[in-house]
C-alpha distance (Angstrom), angle and dihedral (degrees) to the residues before:
residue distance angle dihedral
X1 . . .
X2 4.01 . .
X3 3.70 119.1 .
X4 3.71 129.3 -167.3
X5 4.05 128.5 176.7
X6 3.63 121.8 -177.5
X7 3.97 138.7 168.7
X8 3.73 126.3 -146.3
X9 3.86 129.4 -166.7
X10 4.32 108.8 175.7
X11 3.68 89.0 -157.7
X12 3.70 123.3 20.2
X13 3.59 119.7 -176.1
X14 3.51 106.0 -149.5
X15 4.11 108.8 73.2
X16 3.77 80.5 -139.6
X17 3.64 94.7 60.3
X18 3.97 119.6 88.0
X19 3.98 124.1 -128.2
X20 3.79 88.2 -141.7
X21 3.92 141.6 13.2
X22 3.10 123.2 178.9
X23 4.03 142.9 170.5
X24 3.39 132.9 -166.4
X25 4.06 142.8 172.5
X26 3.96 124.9 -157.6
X27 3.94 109.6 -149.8
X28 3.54 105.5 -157.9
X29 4.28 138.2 162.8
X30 4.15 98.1 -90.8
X31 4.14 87.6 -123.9
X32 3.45 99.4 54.9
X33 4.04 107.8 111.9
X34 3.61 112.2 -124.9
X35 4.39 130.9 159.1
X36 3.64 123.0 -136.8
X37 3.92 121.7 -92.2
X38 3.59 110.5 -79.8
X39 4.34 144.0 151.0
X40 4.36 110.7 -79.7
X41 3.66 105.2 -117.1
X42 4.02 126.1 -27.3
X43 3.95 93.6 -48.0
X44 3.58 99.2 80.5
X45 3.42 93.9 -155.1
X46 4.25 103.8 115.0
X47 3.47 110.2 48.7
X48 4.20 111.3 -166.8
X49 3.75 147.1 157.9
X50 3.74 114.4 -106.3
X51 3.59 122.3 -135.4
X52 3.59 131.2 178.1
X53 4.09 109.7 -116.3
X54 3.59 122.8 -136.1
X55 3.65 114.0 -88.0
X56 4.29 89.8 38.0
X57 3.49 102.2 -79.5
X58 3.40 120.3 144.0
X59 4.19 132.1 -146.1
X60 3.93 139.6 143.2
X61 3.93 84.8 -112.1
X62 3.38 139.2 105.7
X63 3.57 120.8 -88.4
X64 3.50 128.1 -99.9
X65 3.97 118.9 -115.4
X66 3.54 139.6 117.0
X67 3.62 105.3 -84.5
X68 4.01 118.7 45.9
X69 3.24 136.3 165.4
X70 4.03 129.2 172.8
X71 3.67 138.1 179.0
X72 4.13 99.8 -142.0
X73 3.87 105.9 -173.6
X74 4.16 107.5 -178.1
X75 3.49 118.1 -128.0
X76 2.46 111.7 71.1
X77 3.68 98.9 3.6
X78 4.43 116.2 -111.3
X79 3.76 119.6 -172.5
X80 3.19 116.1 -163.4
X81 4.21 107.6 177.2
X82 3.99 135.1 -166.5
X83 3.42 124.6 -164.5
X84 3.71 151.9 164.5
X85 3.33 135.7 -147.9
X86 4.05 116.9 -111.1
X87 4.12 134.0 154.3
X88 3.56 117.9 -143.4
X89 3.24 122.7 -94.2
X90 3.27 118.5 -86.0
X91 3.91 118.3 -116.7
X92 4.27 94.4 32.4
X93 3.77 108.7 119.3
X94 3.54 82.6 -158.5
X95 4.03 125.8 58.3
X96 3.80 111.5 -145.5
X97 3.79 114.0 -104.1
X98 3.73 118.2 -90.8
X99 3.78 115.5 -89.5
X100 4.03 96.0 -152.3
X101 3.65 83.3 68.9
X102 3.59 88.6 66.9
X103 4.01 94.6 56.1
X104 4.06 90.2 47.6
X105 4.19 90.8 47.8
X106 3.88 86.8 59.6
X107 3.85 96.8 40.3
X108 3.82 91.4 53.6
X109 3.83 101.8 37.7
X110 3.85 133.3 72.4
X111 3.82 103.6 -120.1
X112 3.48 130.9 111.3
X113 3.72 128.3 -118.0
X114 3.73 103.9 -90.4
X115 3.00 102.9 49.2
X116 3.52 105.4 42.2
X117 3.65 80.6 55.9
X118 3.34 91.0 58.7
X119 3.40 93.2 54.7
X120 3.49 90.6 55.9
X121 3.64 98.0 50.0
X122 3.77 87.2 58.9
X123 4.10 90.0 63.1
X124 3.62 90.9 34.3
X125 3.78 103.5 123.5
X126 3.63 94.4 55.3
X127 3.63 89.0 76.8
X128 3.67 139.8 65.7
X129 3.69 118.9 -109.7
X130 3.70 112.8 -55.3
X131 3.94 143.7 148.5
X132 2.98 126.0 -149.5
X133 4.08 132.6 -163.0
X134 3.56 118.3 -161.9
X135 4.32 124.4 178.5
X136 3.94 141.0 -176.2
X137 3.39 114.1 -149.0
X138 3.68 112.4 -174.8
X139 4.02 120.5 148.8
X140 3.35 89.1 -149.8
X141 3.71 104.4 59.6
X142 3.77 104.1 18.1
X143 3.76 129.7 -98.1
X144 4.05 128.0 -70.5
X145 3.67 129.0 -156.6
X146 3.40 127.6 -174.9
X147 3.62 140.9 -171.6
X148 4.32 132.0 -160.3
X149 4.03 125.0 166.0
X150 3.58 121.5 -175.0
X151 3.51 94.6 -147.4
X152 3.79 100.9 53.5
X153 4.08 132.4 26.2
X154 3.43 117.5 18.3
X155 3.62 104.4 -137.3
X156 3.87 121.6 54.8
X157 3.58 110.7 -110.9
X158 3.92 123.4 -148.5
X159 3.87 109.6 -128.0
X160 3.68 127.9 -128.0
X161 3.99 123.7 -123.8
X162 4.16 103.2 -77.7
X163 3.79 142.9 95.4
X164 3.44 119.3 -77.5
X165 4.05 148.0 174.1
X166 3.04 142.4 -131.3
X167 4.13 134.4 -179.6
X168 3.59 133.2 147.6
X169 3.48 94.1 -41.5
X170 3.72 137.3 55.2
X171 3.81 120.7 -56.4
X172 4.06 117.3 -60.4
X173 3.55 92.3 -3.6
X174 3.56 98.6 164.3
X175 3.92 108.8 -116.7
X176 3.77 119.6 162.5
X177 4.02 85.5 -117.6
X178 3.68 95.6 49.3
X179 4.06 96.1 43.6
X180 3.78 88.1 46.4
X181 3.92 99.6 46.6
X182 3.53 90.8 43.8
X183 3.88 93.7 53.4
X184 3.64 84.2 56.3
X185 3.76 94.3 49.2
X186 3.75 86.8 50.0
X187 3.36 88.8 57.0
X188 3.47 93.0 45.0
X189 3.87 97.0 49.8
X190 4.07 98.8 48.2
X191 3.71 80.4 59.2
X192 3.93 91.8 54.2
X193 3.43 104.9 86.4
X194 4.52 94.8 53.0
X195 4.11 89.8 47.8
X196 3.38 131.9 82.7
X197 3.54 119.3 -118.4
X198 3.97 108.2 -104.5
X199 4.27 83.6 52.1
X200 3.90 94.6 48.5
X201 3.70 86.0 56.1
X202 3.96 92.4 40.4
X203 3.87 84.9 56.9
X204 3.74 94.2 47.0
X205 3.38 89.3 51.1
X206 3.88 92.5 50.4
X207 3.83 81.4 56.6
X208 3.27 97.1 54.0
X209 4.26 99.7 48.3
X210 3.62 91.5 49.6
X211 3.76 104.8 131.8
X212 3.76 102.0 -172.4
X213 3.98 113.6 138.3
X214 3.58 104.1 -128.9
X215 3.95 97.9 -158.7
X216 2.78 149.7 -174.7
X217 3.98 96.3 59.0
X218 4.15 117.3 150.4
X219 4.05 88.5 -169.8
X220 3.90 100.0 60.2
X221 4.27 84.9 34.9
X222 3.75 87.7 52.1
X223 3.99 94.3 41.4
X224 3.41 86.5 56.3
X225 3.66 119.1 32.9
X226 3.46 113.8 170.9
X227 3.93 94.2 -1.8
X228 3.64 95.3 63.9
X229 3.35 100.4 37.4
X230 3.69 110.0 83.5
X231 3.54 90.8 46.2
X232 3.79 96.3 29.8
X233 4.13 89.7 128.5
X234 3.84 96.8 64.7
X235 3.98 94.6 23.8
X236 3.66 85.2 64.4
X237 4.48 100.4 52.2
X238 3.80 117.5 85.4
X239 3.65 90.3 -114.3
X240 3.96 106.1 51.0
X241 3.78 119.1 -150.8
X242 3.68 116.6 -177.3
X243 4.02 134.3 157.8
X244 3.66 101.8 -88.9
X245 4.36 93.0 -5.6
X246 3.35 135.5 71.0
X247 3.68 158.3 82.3
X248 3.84 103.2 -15.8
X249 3.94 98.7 160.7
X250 3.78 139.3 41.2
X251 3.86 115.1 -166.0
X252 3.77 119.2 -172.4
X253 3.98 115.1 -176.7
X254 3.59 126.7 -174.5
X255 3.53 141.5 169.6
X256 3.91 124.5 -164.8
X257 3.98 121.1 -153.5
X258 3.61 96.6 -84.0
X259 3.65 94.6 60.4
X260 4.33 92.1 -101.7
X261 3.65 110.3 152.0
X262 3.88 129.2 -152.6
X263 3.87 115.0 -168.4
X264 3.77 110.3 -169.1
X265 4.18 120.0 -174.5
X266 4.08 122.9 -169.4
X267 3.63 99.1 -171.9
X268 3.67 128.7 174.7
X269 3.62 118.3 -119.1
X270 3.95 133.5 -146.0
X271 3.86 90.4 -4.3
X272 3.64 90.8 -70.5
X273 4.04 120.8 134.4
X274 3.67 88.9 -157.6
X275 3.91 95.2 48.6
X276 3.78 113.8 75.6
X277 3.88 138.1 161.6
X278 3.86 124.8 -165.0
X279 3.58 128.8 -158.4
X280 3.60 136.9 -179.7
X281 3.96 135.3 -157.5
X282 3.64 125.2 -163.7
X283 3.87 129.2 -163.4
X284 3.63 148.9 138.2
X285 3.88 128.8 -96.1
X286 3.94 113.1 -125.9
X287 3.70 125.8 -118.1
């Protein structure tokens, strides 16, 4: 149960303001290896989580799974994946392709958002449920986000400058979680331009440990059914904190008006909800 909110403005007009913010939490089982976010190979120019696929192999990618979403800024390249855990279903002689595979096509290939993500929406029923969230940032020629879920519209759709959501479900659907934490994000965000930096993020990450069940919701009970129900009190908070699942990772993105970006990672260590280590990388978008 990953969650992610973000707001996007192409041009802002205060040199205070930033172009995009943008917070995000990974819910993940505790024991399932995984490396820091960090720069693929000695070009720094794709900067990724790293989680370990099923089956042991290992790749700066995201992971594969049935329902993905990623926030792909070019320039360099950020990947920023959600996913949930989901078998196959039983009686398919055929497993559905691996959605991290979409996320590392549009890292490593020139294209820009839309239409990759209209390539994608061609192939789209050969995967499980996914979204997927893909963005040019260019200060030369404005910013472009765009949007495509295989389980609802069939065309991508290029969004307009606001705030958004985004759960396990498609895009703003309204679950008590997702209306809640993004209220606080709001919040969060109209203070953005008056703070500095280190207590924006402090705030976003504030927003994004909240534990607060926000019941009761039919949607997220009838998503889950029997899944969600034993746990249906944490599964239902923005941050999730379950024996043995949870929120492992907080990612806060943003990107000021002359294209700087700060990439900030909480991530829990050694399977340990009290242990955590925070990084940040800093860098500049290109032209």
């Amino acid at each position: 149960m990953c969650i992610i909110f973000f707001k996007f403005d192409p041009r802002p007009v205060s040199k205070n303001a930033y172009r995009l913010i943008l917070a995000a939490n990974r819910d993940e089982f505790y024991s399932r290896p995984s490396k820091l976010a960090d720069f693929w190979g000695n070009n720094n120019e794709i900067l990724s989580v790293c989680w370990q696929r099923r089956g042991g192999t290992k790749g700066a990618r995201a992971p594969v799974g049935p329902s993905s979403s990623c926030i792909l800024p070019r320039g360099p390249h950020i990947s920023v994946p959600r996913r949930r855990a989901h078998p196959c279903s039983l009686g398919h002689s055929i497993c559905p392709l691996p959605t991290g595979e979409l996320v590392t096509h549009f890292l490593t290939t020139d294209v820009d958002s839309l239409s990759y993500l209209k390539k994608v929406s061609v192939e789209g029923h050969l995967y499980n449920g996914f979204n997927l969230i893909a963005a040019d940032l260019s200060t030369a020629k404005g910013d472009v986000i765009c949007y495509y879920g295989n389980r609802g519209e069939p065309d991508p759709i290029v969004l307009t400058p606001g705030t958004y959501g985004l759960s396990n479900a498609l895009l703003e659907t309204p679950w008590r979680k997702l209306c809640f934490g993004k209220q606080l994000f709001l919040e969060a965000v109209e203070r953005s331009q008056a703070l500095p930096k280190d207590v924006l993020i402090a705030d976003l990450l504030d927003v994004l440990n909240n534990e607060e069940a926000q019941l009761p919701d039919p949607a997220i009970e009838d998503q889950g059914r029997e899944y969600v129900q034993p746990i249906l009190s944490k599964y239902s908070a923005v941050c999730v904190r379950c024996p043995g699942y949870g929120t492992r990772t907080n990612t806060i993105i943003l990107v000021d008006a002359d294209g700087h970006v700060t990439f900030t990672e909480r991530s829990m260590l050694d399977k340990d909800p009290s242990h955590w280590e925070t990084s940040t990388h800093e860098f500049t978008l290109q032209s």
